[in-house]
matplotlib code that plots the C-alpha trace (Angstrom):
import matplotlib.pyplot as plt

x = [0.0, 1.1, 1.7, 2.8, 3.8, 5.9, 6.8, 10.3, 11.9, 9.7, 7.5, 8.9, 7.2, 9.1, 6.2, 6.9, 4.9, 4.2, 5.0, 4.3, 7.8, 10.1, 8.2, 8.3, 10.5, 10.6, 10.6, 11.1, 8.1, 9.5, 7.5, 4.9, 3.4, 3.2, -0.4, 0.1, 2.0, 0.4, 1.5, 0.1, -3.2, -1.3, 1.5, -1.2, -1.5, -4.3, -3.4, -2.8, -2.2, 1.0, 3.8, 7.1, 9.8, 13.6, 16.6, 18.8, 21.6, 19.7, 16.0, 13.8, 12.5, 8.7, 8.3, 4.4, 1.6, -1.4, -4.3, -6.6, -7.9, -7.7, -10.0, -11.6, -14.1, -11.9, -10.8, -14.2, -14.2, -12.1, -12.4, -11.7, -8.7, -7.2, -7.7, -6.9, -3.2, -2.7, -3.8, -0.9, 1.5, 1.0, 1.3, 4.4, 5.8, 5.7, 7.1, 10.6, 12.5, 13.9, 11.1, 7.7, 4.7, 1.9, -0.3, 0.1, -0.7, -3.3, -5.0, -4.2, -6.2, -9.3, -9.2, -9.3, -12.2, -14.3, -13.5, -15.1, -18.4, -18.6, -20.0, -17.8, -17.5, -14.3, -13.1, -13.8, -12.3, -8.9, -8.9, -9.4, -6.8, -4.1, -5.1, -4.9, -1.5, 0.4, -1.1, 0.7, 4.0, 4.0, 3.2, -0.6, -2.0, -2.4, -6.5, -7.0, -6.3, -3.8, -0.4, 1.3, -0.5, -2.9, -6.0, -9.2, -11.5, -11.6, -8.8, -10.5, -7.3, -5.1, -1.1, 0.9, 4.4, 3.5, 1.6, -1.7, -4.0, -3.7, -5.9, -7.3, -4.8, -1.9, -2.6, -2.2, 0.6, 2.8, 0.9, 0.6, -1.1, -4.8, -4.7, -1.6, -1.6, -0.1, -3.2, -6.5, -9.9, -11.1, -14.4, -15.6, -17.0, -13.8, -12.4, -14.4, -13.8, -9.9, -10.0, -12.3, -9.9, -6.4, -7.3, -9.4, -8.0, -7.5, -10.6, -12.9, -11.6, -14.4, -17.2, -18.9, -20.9, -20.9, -22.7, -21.6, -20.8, -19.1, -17.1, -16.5, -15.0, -13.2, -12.0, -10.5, -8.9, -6.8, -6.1, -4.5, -2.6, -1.4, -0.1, 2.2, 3.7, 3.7, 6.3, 5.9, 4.4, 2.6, 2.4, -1.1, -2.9, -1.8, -4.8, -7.6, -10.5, -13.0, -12.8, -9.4]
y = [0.0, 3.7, 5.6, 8.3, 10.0, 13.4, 14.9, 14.6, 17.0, 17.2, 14.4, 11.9, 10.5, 9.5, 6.6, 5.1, 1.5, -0.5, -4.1, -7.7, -9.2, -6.2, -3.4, 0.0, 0.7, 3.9, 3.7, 6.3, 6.0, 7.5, 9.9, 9.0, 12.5, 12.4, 12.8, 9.7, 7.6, 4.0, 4.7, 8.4, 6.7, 3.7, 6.2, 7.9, 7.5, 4.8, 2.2, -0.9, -4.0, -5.6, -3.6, -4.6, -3.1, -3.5, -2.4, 0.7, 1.6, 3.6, 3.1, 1.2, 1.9, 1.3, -0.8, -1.5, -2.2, -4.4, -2.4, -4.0, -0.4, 2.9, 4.0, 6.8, 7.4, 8.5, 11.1, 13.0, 13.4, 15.9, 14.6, 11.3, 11.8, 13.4, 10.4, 7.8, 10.1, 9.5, 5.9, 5.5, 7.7, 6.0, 2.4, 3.7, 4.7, 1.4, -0.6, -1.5, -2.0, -6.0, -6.7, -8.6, -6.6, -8.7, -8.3, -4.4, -4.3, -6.1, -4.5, -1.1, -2.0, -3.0, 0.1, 1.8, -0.2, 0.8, 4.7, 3.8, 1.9, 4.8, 2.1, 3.4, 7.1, 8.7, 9.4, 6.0, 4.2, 5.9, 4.6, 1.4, 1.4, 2.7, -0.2, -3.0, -1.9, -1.2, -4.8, -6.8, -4.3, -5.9, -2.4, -3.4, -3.1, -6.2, -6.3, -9.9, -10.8, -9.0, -8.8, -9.6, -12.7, -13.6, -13.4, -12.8, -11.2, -7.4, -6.1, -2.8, -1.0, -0.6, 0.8, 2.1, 1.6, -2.2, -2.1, -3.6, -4.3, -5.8, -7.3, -5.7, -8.0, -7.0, -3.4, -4.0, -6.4, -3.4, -0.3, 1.3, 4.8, 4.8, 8.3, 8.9, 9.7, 5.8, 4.6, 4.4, 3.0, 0.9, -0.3, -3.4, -2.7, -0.8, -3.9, -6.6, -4.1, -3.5, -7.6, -8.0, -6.0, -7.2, -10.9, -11.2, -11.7, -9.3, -9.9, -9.8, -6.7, -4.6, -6.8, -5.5, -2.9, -0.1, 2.2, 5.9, 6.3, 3.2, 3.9, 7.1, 5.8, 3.2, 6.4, 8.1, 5.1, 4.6, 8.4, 8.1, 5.3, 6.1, 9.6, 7.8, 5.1, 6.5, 9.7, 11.1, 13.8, 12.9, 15.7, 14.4, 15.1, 18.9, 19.1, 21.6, 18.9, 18.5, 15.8, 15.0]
z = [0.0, -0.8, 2.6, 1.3, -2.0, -3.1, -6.2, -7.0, -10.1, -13.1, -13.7, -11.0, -7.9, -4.8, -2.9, 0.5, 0.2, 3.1, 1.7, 3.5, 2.5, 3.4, 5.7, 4.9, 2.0, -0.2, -4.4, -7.3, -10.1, -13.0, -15.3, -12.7, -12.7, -16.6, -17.8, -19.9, -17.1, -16.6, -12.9, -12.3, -10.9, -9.1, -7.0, -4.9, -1.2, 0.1, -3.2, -2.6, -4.6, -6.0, -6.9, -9.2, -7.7, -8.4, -5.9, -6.3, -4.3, -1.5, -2.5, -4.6, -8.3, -9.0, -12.5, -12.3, -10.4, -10.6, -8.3, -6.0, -4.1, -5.5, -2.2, -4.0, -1.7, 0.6, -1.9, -1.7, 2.1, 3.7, 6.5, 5.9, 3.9, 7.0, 9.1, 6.0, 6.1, 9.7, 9.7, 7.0, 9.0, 12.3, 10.5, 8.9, 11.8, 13.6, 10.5, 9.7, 6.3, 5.3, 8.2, 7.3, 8.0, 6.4, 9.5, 10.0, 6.1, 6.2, 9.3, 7.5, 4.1, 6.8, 8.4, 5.7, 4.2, 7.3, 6.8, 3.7, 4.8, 7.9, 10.3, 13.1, 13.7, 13.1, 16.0, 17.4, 14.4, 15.1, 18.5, 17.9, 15.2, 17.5, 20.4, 18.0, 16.2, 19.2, 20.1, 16.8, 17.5, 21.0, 22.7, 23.6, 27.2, 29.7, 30.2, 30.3, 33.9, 36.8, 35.4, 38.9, 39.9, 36.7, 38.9, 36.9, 39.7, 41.2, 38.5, 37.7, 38.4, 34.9, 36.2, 33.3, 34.7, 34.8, 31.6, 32.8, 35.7, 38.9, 41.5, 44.7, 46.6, 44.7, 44.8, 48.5, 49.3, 46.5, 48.7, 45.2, 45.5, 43.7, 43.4, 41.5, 37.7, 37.5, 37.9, 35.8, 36.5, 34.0, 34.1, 33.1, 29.9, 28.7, 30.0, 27.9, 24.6, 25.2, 25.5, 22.5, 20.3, 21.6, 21.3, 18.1, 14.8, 12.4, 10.2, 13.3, 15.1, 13.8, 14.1, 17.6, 18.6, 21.5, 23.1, 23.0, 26.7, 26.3, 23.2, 25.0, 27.8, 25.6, 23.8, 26.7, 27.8, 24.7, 24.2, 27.6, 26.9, 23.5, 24.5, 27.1, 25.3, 21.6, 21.9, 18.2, 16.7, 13.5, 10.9, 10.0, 13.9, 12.5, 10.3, 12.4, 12.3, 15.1, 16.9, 15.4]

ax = plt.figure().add_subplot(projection="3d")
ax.plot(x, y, z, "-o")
ax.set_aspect("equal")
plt.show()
């Protein structure tokens, strides 16, 4: 998939692709801004499908391409062109070149697909999109049972210097402090949701529904969490959207 693309001299186009076999790579398309060019349509951010490539000395060079999504509807809403630009900029910063990335690809083209069918609101859609690829990167939160002693009961209590929740007893045999910004309730629902997400394949992430106190609560939660552990400022949050 096309994360990103730039014009480069005259009629050139400099594409950063997220790839299954080798991560996040960047590629030249050649005359690619040339009204005739077979890849003017194919070097635009949000296409995927299976590019040719061949290897230069310090970056790839785009040959052709064979399109499954052009995502044009994205194209006609403002609004979700600036969240389709950071869902591609915050994939892109978790992947790696010469590193497979088949499931962060893949999660990326469903995302995408439901800013398309508008099933989930916006704002909602990014959060769970942040939650589930911090989850394949390794990064995700601990909700399943208390980190310290795997108990499944009274763990309503999420720390984020241990990375996930603990019990009522093990609150109390550590003495950790309730009230300090370490600490976050988390209620049950936001629980069972967080849970839903984290442990569900790929194709199934998106098939639930939720309230709107709870997906704002759910909301909150993951806002909190991915300002402390993602430290990065994405060009795309720059856009002036509400609600963005």
């Amino acid at each position: 998939m096309v994360l990103s693309a730039m014009p480069v001299g005259e009629n050139d186009r400099r594409v950063v692709l997220l790839t299954k076999e080798r991560g996040k790579i960047s590629a030249f398309a050649r005359g690619a801004r040339k009204v005739n060019s077979p890849l003017l349509a194919k070097c635009q951010p949000f296409v995927a499908g299976e590019f040719t490539v061949y290897p230069g000395r310090d970056s790839y060079t785009v040959v052709q391409a064979e399109i499954l999504e052009y995502f044009q509807e994205i194209r006609t809403d403002l609004e979700a062109v600036c969240y389709g630009c950071y869902f591609c900029e915050f994939a892109g910063y978790f992947a790696r070149e010469n590193l497979e990335a088949g499931d962060l690809l893949n999660f990326l083209y469903l995302t995408l697909r439901m800013l398309v069918k508008k099933r989930f609101s916006y704002p909602f859609l990014r959060r769970v999109f942040e939650i589930k690829v911090l989850a394949l990167e390794g990064e995700g939160p601990w909700v399943f049972d208390c980190v310290s002693c795997h108990e499944k009961e009274g763990i309503s209590w999420f720390f984020h210097s241990r990375g996930g929740l603990l019990c009522d007893r093990c609150i109390q045999k550590s003495g950790k402090n309730l009230r300090g910004t370490d600490a976050v309730r988390v209620e049950e629902g936001v629980r069972y949701t967080l849970s839903y997400i984290l442990a569900s394949p790929l194709a199934s992430v998106y098939s639930f529904h939720l309230a709107d106190a709870a997906a704002e609560k759910f909301s909150l939660f993951v806002k909190d969490y991915v300002d402390r552990n993602v430290v990065h400022e994405f060009k795309s949050l720059q856009m002036n959207l509400s609600g963005f």
